[in-house]
Gaussian input, Z-matrix of N, CA and C with variables (Angstrom, degrees):
# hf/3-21g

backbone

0 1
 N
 C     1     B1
 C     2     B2     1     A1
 N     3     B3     2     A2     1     D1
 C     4     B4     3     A3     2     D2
 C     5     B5     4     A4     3     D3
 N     6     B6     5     A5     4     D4
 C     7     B7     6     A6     5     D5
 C     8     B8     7     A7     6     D6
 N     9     B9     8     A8     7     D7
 C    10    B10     9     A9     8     D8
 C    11    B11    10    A10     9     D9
 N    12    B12    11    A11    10    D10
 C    13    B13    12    A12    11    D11
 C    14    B14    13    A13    12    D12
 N    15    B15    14    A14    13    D13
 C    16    B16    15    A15    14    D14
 C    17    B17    16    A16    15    D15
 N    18    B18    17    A17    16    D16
 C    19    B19    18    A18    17    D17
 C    20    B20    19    A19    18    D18
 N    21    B21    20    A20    19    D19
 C    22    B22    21    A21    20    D20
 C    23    B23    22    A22    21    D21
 N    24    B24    23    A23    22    D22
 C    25    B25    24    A24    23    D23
 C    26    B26    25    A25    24    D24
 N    27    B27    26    A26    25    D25
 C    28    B28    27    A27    26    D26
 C    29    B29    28    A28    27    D27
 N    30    B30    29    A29    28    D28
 C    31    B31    30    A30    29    D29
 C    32    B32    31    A31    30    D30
 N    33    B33    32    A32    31    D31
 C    34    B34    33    A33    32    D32
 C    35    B35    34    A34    33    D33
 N    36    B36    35    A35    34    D34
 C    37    B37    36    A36    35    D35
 C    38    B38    37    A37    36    D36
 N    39    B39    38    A38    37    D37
 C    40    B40    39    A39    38    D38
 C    41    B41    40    A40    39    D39
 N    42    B42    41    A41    40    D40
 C    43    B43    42    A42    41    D41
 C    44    B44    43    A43    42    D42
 N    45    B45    44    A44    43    D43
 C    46    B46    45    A45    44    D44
 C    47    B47    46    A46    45    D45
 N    48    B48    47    A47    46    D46
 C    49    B49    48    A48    47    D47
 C    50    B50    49    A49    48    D48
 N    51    B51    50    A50    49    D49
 C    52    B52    51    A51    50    D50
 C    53    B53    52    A52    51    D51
 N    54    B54    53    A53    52    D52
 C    55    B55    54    A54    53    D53
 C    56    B56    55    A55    54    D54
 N    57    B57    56    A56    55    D55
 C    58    B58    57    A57    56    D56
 C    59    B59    58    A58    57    D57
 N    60    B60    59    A59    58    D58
 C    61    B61    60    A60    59    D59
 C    62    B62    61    A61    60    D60
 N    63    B63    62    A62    61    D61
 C    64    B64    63    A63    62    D62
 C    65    B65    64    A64    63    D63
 N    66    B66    65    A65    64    D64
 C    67    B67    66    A66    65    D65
 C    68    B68    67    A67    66    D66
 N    69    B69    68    A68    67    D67
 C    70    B70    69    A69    68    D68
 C    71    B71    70    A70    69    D69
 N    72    B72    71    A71    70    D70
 C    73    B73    72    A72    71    D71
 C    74    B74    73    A73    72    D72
 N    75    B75    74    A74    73    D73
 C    76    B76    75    A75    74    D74
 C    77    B77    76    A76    75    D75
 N    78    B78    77    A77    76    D76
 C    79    B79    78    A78    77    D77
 C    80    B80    79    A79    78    D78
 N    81    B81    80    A80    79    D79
 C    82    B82    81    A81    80    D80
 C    83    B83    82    A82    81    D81
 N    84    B84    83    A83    82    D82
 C    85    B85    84    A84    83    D83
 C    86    B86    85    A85    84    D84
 N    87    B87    86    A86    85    D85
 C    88    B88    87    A87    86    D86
 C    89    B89    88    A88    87    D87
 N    90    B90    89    A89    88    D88
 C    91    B91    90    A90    89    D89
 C    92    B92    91    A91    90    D90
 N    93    B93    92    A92    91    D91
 C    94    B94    93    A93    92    D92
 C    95    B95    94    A94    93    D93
 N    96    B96    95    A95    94    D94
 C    97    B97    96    A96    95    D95
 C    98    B98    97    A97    96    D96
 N    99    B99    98    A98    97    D97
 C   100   B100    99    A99    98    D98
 C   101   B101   100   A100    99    D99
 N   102   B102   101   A101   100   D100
 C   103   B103   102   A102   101   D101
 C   104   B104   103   A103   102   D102
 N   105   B105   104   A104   103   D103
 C   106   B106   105   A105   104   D104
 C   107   B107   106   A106   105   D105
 N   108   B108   107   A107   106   D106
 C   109   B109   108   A108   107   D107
 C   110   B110   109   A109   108   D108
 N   111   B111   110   A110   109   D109
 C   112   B112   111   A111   110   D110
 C   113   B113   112   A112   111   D111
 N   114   B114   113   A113   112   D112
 C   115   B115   114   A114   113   D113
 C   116   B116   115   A115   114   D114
 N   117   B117   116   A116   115   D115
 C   118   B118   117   A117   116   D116
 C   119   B119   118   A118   117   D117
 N   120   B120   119   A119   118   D118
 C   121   B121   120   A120   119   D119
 C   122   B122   121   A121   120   D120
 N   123   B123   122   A122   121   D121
 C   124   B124   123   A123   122   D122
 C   125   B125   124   A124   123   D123
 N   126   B126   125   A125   124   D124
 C   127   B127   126   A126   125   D125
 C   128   B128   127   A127   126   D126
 N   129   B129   128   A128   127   D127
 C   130   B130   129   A129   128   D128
 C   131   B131   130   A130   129   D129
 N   132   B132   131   A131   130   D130
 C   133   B133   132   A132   131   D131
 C   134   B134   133   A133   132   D132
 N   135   B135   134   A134   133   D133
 C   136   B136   135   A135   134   D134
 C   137   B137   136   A136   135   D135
 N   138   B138   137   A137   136   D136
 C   139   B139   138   A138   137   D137
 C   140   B140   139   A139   138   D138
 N   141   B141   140   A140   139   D139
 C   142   B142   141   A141   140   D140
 C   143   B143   142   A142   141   D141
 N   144   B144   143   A143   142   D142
 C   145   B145   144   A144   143   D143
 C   146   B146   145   A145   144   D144
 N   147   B147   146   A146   145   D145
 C   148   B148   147   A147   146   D146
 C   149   B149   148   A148   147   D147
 N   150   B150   149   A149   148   D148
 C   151   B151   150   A150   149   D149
 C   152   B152   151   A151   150   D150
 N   153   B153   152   A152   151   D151
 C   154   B154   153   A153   152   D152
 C   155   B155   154   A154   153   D153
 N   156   B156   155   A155   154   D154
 C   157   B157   156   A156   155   D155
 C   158   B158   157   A157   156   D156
 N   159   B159   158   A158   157   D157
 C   160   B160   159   A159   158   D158
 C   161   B161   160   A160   159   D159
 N   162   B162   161   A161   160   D160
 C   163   B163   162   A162   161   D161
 C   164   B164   163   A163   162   D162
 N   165   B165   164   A164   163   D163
 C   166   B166   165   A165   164   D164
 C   167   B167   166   A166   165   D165
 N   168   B168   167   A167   166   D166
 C   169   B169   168   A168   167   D167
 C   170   B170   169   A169   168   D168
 N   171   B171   170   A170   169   D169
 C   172   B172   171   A171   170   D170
 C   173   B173   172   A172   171   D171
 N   174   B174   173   A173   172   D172
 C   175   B175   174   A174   173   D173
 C   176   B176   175   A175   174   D174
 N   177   B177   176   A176   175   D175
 C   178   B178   177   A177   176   D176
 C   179   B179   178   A178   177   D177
 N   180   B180   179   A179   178   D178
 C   181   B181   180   A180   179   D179
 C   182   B182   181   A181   180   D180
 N   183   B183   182   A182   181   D181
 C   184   B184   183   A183   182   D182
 C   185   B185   184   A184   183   D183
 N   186   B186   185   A185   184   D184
 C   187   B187   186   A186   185   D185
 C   188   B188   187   A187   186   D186
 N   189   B189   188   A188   187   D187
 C   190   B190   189   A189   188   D188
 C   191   B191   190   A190   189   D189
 N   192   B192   191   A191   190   D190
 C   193   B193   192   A192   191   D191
 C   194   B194   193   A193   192   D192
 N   195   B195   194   A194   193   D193
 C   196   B196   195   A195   194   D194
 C   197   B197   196   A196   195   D195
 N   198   B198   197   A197   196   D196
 C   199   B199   198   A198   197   D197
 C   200   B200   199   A199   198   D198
 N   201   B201   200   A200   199   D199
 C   202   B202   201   A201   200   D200
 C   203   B203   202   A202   201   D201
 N   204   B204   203   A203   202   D202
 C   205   B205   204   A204   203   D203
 C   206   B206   205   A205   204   D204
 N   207   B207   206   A206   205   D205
 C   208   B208   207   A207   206   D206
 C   209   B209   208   A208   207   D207
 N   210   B210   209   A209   208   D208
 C   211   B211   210   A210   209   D209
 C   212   B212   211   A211   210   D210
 N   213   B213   212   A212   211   D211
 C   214   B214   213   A213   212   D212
 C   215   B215   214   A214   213   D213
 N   216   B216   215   A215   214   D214
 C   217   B217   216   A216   215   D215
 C   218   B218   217   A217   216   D216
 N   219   B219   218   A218   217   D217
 C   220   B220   219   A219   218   D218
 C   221   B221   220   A220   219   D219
 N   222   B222   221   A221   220   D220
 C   223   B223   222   A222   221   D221
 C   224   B224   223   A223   222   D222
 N   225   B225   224   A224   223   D223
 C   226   B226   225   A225   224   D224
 C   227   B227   226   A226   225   D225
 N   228   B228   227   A227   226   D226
 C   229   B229   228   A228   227   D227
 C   230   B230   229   A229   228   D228
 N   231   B231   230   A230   229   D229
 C   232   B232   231   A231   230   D230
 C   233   B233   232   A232   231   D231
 N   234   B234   233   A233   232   D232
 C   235   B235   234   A234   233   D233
 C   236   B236   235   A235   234   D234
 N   237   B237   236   A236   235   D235
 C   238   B238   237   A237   236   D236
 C   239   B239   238   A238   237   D237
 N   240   B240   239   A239   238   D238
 C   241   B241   240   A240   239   D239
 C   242   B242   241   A241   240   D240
 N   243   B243   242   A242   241   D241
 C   244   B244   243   A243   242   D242
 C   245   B245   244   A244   243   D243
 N   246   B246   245   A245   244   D244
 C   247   B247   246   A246   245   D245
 C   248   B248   247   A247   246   D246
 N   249   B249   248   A248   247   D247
 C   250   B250   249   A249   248   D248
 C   251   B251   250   A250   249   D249
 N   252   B252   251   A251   250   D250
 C   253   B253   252   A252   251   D251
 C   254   B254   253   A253   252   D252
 N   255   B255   254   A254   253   D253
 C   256   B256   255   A255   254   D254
 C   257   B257   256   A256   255   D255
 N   258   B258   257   A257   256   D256
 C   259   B259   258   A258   257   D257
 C   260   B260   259   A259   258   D258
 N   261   B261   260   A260   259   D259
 C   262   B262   261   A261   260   D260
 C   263   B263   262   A262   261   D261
 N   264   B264   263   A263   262   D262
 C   265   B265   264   A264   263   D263
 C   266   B266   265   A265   264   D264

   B1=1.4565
   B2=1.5271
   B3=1.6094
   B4=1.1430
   B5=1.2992
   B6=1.5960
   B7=1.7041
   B8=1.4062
   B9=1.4271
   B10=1.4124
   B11=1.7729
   B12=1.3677
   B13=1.0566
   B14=1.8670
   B15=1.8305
   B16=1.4405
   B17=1.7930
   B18=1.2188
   B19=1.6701
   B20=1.8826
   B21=1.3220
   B22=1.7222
   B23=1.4901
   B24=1.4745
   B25=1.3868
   B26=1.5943
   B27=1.5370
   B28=1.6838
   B29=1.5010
   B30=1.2506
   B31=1.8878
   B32=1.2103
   B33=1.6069
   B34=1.7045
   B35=1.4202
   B36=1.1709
   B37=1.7488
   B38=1.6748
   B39=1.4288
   B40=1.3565
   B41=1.4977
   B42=1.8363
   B43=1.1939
   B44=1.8106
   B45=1.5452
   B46=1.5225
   B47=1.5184
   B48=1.6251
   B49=1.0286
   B50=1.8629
   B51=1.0600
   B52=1.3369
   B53=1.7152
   B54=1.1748
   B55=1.3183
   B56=1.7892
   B57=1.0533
   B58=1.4668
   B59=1.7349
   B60=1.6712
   B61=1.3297
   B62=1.6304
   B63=1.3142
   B64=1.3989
   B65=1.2515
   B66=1.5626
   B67=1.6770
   B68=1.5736
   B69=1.4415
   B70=2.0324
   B71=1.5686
   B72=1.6874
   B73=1.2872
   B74=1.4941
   B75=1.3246
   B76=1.2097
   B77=1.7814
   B78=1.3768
   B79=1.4533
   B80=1.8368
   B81=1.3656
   B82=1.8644
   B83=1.6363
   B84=1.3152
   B85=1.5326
   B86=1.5096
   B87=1.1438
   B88=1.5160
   B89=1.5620
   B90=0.9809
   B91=1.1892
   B92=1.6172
   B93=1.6149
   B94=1.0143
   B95=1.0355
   B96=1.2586
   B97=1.3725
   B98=1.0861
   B99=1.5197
   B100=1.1627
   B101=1.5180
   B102=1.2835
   B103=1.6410
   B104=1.7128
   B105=0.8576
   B106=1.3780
   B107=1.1527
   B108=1.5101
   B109=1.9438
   B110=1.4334
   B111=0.9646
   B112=1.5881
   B113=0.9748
   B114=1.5762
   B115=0.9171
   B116=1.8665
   B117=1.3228
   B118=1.4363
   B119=1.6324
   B120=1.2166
   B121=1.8285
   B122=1.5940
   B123=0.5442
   B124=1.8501
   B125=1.4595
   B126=1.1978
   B127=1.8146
   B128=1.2869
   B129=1.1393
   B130=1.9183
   B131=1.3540
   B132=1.7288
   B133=1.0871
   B134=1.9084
   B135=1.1425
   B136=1.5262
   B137=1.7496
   B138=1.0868
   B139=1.6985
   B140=1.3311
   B141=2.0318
   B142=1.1598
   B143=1.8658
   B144=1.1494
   B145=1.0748
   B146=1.9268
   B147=1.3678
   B148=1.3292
   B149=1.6997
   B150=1.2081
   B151=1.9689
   B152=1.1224
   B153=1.4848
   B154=1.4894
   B155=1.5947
   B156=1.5654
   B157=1.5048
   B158=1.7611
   B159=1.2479
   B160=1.4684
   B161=1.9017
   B162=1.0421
   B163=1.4003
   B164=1.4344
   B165=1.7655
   B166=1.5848
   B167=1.3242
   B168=1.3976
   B169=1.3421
   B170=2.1768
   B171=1.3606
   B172=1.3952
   B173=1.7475
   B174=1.2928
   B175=1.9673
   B176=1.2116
   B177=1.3494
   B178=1.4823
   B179=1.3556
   B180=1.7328
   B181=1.6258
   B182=1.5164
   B183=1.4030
   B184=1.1111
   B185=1.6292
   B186=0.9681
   B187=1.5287
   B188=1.5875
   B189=0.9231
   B190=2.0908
   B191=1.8305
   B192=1.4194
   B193=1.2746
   B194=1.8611
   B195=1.5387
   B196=1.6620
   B197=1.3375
   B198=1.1612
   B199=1.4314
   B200=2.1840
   B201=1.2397
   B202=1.1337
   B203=1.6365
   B204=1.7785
   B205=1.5844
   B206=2.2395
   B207=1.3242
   B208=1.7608
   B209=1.4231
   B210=1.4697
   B211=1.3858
   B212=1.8468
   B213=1.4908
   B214=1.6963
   B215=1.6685
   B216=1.4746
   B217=1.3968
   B218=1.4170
   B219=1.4915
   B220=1.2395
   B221=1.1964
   B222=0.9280
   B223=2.1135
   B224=1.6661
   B225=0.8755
   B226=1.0341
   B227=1.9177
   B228=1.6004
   B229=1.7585
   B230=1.2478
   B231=1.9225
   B232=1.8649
   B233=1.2859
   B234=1.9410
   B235=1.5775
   B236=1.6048
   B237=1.3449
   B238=1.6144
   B239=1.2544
   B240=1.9072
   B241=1.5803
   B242=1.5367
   B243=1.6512
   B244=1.6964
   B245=1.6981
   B246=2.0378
   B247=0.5341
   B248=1.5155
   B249=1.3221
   B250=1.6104
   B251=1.3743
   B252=1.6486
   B253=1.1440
   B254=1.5415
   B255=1.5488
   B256=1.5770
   B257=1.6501
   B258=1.5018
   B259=1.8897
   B260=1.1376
   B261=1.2451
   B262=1.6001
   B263=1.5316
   B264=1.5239
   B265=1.4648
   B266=1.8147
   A1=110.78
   A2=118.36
   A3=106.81
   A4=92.80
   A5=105.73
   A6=114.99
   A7=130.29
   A8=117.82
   A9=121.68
   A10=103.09
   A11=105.87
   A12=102.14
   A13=105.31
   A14=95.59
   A15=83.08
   A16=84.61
   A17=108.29
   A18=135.88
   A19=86.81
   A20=109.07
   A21=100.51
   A22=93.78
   A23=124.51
   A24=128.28
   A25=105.09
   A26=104.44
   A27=102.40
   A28=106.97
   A29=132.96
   A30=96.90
   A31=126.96
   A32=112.48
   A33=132.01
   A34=93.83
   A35=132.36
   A36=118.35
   A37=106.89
   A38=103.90
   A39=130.12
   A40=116.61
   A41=106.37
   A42=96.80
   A43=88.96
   A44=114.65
   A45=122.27
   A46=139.72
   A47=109.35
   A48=121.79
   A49=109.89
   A50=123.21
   A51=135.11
   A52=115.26
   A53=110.79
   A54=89.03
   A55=113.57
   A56=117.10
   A57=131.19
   A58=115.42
   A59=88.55
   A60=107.37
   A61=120.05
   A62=131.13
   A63=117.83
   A64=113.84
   A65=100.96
   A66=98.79
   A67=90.52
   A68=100.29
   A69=101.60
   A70=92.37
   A71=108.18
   A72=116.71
   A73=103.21
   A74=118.31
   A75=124.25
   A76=101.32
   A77=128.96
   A78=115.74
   A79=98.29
   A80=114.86
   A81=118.08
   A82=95.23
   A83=118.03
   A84=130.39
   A85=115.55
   A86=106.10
   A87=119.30
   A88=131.40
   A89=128.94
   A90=121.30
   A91=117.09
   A92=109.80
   A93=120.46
   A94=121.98
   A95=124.54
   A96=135.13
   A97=125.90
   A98=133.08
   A99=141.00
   A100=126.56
   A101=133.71
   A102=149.56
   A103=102.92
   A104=124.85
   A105=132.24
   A106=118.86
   A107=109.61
   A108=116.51
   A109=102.09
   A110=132.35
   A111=136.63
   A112=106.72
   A113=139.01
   A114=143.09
   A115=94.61
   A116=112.36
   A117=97.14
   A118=99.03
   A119=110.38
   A120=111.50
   A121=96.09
   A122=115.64
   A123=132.57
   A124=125.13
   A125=129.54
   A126=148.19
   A127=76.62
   A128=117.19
   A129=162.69
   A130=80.23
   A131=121.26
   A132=157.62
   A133=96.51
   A134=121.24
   A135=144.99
   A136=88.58
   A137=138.04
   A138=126.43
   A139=94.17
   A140=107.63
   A141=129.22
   A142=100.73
   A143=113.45
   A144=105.72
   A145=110.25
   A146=136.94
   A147=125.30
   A148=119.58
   A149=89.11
   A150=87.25
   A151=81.15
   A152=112.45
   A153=117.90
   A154=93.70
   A155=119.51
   A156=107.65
   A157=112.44
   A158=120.51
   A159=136.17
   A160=103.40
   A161=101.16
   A162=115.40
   A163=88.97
   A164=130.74
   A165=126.80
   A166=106.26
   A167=115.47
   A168=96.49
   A169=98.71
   A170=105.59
   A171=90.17
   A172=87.51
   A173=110.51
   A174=119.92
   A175=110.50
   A176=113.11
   A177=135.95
   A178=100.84
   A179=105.36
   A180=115.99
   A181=96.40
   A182=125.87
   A183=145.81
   A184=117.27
   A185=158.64
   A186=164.83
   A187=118.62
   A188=96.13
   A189=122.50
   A190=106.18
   A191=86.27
   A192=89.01
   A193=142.67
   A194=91.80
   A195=95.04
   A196=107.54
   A197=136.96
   A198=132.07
   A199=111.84
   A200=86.23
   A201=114.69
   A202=124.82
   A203=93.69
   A204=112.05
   A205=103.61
   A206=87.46
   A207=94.22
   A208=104.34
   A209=93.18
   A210=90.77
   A211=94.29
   A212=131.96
   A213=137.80
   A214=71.16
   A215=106.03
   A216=112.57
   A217=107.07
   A218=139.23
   A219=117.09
   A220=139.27
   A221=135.90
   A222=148.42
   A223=84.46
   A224=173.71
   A225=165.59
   A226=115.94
   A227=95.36
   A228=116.29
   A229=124.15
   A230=91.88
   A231=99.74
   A232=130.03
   A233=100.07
   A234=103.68
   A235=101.02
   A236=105.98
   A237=111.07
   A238=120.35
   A239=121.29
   A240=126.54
   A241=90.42
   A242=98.14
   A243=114.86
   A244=83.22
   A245=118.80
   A246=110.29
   A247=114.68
   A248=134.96
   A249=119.56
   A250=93.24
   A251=97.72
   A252=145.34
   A253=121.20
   A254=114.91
   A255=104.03
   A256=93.58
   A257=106.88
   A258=109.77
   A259=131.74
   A260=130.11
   A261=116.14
   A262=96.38
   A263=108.12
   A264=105.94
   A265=117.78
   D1=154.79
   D2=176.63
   D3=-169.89
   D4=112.69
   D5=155.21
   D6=-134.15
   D7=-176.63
   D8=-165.67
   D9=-144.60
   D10=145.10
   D11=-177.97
   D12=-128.31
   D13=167.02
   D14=-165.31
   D15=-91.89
   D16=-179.87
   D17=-162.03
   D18=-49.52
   D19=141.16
   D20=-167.95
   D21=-146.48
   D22=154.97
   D23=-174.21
   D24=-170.17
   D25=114.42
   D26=-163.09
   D27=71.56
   D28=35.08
   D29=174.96
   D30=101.69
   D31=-30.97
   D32=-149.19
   D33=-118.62
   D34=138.05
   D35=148.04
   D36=-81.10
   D37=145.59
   D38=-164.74
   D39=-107.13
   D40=-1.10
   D41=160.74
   D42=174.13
   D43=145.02
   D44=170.34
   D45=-67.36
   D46=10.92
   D47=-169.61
   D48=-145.90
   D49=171.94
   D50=170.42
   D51=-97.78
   D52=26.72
   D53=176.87
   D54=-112.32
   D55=106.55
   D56=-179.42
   D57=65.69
   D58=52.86
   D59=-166.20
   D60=-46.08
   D61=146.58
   D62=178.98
   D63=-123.45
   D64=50.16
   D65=171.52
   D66=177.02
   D67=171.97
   D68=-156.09
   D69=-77.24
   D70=157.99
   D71=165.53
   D72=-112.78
   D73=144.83
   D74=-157.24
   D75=-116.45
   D76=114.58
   D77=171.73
   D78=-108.26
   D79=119.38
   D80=164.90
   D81=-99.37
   D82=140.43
   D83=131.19
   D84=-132.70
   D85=164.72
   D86=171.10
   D87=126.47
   D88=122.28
   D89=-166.66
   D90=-117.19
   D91=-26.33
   D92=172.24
   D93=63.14
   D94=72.86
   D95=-174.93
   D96=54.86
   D97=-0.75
   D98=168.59
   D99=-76.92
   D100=126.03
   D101=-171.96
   D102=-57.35
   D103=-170.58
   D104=169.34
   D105=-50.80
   D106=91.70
   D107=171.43
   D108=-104.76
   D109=148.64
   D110=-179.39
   D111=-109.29
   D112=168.18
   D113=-148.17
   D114=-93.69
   D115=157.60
   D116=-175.62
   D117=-100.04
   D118=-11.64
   D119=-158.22
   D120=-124.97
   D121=131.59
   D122=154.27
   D123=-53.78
   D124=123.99
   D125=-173.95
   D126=-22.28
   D127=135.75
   D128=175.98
   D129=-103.88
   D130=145.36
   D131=139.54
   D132=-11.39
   D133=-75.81
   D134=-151.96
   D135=-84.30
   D136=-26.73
   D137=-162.14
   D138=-89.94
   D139=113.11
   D140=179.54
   D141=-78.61
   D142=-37.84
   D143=-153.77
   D144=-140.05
   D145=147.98
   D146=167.47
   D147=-152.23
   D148=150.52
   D149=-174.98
   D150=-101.75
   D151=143.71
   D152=166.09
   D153=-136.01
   D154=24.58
   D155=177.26
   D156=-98.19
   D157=-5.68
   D158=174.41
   D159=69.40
   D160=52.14
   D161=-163.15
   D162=-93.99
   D163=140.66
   D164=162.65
   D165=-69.25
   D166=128.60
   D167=167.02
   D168=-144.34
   D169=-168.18
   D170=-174.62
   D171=-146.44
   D172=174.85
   D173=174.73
   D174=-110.22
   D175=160.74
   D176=174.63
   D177=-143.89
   D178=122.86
   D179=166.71
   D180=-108.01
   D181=141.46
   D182=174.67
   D183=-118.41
   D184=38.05
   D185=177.52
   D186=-53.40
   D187=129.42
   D188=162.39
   D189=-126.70
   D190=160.88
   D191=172.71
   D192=-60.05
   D193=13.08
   D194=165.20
   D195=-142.06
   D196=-32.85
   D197=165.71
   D198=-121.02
   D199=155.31
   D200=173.24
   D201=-139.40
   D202=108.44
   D203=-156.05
   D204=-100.01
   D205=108.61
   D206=170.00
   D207=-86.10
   D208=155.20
   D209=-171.44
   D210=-154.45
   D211=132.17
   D212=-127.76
   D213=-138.04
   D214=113.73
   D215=-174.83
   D216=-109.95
   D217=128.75
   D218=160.27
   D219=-76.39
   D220=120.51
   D221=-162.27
   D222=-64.83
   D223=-155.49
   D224=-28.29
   D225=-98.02
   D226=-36.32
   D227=-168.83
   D228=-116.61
   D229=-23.67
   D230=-152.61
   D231=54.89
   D232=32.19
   D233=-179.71
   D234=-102.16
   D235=159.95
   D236=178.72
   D237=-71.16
   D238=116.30
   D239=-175.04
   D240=-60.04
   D241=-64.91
   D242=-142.13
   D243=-144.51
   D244=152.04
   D245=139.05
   D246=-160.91
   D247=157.99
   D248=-177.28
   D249=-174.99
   D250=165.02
   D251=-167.55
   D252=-75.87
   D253=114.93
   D254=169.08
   D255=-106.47
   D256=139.73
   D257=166.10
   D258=-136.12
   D259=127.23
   D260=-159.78
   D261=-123.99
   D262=96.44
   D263=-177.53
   D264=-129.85

């Protein structure tokens, strides 16, 4: 599994974008050896983004002092799942 959420505070996302977000962004992956589990809950208010293809894949955080770029790699290719921008400018 692997998702991302947009900037979230209480429950709610607090805004549709990454730019000088005012509330945590949340990245989950992992499935752990497990075959096709589906998600048990349905897109949350705040979930920007979701793999629902059960694809291995792994993260890369990259950071400087104004943004910090994730980037949702696939284990199989090293092609890009998911990737975006946090910026605090």
């Amino acid at each position: 599994h692997y998702e991302r959420s947009y900037p979230a505070r209480g429950g709610e996302s607090v805004q549709k974008d990454y730019v000088n977000p005012g509330g945590t962004v949340f990245v989950v992956g992992g499935i752990s050896g497990v075959g096709e589990d589906a998600f048990e809950k349905e897109y949350a208010d705040f979930t920007a983004w979701r793999d629902e293809t059960y694809r291995e894949s792994w993260g890369h955080l990259n950071c400087n002092s104004t943004h910090a770029v994730w980037t949702q790699r696939l284990a199989d290719s090293g092609g890009v799942l998911d990737q975006f921008t946090i910026s605090k400018i």
